[in-house]
Backbone as CSV, one residue per row, in Angstrom:
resi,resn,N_x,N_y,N_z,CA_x,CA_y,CA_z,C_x,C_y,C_z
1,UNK,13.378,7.052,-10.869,12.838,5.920,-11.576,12.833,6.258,-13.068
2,UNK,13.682,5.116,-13.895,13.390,5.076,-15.370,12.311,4.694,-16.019
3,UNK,11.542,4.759,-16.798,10.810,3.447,-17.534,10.238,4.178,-18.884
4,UNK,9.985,3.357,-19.229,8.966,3.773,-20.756,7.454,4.301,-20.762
5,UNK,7.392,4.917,-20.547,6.093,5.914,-20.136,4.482,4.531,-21.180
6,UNK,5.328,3.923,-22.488,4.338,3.383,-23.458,4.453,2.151,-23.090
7,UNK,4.789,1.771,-22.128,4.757,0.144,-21.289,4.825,0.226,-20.508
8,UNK,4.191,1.248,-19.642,3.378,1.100,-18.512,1.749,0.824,-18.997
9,UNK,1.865,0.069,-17.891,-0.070,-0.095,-18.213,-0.498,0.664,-16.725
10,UNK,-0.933,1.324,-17.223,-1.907,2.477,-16.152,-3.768,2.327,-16.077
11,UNK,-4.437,2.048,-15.507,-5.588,2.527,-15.098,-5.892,3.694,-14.423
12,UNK,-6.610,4.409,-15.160,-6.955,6.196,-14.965,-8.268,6.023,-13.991
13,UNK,-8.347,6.368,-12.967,-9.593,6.803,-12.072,-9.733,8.033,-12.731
14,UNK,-10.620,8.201,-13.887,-11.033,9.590,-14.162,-12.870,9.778,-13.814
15,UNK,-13.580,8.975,-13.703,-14.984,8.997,-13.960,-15.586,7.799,-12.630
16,UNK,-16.801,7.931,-12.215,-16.986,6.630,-11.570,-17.117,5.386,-11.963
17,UNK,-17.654,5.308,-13.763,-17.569,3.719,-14.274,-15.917,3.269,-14.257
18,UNK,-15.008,4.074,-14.771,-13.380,3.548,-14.018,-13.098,3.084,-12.771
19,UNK,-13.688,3.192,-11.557,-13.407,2.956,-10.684,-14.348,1.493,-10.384
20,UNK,-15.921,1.424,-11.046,-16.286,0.562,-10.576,-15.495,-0.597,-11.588
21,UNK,-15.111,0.045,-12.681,-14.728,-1.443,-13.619,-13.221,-1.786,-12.672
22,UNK,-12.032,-0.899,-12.127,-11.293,-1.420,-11.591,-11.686,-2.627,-9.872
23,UNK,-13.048,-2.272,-9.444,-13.085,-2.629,-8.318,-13.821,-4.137,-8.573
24,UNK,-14.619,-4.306,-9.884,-15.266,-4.971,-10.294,-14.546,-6.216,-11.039
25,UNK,-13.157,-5.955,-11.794,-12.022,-6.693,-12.628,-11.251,-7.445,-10.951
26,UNK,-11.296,-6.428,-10.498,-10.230,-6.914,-8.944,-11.368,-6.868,-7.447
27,UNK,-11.935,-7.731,-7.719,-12.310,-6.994,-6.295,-12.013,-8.205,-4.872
28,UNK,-12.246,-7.250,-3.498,-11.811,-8.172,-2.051,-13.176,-7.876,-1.564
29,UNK,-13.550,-8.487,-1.202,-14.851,-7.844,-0.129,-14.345,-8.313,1.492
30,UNK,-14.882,-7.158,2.024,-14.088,-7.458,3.369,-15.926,-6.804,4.296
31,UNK,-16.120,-7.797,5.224,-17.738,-7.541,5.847,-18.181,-6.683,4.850
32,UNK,-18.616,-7.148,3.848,-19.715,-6.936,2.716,-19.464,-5.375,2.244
33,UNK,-18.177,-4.922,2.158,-17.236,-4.299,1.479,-16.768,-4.494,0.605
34,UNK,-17.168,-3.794,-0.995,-16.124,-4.038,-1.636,-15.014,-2.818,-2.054
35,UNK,-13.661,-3.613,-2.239,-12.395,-2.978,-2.672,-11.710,-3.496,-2.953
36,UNK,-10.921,-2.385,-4.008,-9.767,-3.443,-5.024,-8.801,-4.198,-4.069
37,UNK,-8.536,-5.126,-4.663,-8.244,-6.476,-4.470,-6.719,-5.877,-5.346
38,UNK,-5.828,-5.192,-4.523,-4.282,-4.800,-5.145,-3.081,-5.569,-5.161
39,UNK,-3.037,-6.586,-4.605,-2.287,-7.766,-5.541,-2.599,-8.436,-7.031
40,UNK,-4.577,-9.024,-7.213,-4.269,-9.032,-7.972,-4.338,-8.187,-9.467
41,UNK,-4.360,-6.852,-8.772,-4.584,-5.797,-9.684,-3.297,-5.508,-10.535
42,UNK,-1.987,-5.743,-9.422,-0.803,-5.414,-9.462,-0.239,-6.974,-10.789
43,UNK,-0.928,-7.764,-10.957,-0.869,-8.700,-12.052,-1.190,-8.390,-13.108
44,UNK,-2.234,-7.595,-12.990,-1.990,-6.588,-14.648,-1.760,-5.402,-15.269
45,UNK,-1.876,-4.711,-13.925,-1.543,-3.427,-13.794,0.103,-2.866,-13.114
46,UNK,0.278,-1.458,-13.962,1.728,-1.354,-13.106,1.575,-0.111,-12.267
47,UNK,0.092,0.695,-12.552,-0.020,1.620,-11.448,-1.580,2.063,-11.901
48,UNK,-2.196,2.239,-11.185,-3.229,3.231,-10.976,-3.595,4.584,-10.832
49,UNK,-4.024,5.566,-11.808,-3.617,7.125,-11.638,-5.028,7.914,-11.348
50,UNK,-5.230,7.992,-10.189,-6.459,9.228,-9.694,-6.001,10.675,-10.570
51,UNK,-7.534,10.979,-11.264,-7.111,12.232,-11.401,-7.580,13.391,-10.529
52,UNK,-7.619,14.773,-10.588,-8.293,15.288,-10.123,-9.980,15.882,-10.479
53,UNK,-10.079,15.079,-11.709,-11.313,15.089,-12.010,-12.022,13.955,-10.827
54,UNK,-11.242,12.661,-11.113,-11.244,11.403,-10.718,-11.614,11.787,-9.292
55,UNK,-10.990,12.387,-8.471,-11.026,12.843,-7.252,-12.397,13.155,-7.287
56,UNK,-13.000,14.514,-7.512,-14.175,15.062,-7.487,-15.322,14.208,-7.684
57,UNK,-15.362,13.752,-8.759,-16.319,12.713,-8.902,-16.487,11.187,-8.158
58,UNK,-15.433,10.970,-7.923,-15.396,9.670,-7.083,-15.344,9.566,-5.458
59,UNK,-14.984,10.232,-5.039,-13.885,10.556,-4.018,-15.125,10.669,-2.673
60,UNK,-15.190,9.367,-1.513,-16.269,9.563,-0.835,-17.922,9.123,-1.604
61,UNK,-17.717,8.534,-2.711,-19.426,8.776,-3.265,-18.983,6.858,-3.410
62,UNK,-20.242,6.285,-2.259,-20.642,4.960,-2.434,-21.353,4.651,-3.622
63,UNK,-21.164,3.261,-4.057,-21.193,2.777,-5.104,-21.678,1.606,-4.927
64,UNK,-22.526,0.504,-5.656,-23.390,-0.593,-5.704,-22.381,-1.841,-6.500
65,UNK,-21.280,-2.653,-6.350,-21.338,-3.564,-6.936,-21.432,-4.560,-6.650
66,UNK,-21.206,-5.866,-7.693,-21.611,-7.609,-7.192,-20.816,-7.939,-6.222
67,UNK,-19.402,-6.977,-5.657,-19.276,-7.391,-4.461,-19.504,-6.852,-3.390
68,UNK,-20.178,-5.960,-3.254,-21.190,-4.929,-2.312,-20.552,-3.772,-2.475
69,UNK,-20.801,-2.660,-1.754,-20.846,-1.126,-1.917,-19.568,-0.937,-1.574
70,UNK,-19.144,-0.036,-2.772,-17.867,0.440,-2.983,-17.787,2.103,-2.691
71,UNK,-16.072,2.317,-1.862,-15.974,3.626,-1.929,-14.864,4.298,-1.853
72,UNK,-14.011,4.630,-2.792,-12.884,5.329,-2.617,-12.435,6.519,-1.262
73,UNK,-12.262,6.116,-0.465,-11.539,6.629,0.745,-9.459,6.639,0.371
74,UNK,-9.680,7.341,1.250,-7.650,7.841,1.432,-7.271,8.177,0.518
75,UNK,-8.076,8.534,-0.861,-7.246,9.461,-1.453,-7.811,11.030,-1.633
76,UNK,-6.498,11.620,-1.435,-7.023,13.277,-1.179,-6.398,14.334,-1.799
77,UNK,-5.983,13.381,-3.170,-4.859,14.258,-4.203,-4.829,13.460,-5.541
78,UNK,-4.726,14.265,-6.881,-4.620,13.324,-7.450,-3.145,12.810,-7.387
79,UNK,-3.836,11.446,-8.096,-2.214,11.249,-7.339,-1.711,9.780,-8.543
80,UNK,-0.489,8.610,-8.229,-0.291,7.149,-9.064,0.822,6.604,-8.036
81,UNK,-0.461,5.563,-7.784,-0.314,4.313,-6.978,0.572,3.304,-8.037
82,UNK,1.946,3.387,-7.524,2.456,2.160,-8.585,2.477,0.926,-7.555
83,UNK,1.816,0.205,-8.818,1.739,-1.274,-8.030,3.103,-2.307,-8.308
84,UNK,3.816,-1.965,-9.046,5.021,-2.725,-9.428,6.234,-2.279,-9.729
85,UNK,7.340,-2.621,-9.845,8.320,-2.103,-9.928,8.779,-2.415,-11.669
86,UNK,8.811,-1.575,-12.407,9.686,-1.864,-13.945,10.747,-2.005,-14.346
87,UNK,11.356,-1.803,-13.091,12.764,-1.913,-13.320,13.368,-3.333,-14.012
């Protein structure tokens, strides 16, 4: 994959307010679950990058928002979820 590293738009999971502002900008609630909502995340975003800070701090630790309790599960590395293709 080619692309321009400075037009990508990335969201960094480095801290837990990153994660609640991504879940909070996008969110799905599923039985009074909330989680990003990755279609329409993938509308403004072109990938999402866990770090391994991001990991530690987030990773398993429930969270309180307006669309109920949030919690990063399945990821177990840091890692970048591309949501779109740049090509």
């Amino acid at each position: 994959m080619v692309f321009d590293p400075s037009a990508v738009r990335v969201h960094h999971l480095d801290d837990v307010e990153d994660y609640l502002r991504l879940v909070t900008r996008h969110p799905r609630t599923v039985d009074g679950t909330a989680h990003v909502d990755w279609e329409a995340a993938a509308a403004e975003l072109d990938a999402v990058h866990l770090t391994a800070r991001g990991l530690l701090r987030i990773g398993g630790l429930a969270v309180d928002t307006a669309a109920g309790t949030a919690c990063l599960t399945g990821w177990n590395a840091e890692c970048t979820a591309w949501l779109r293709d740049r090509s």
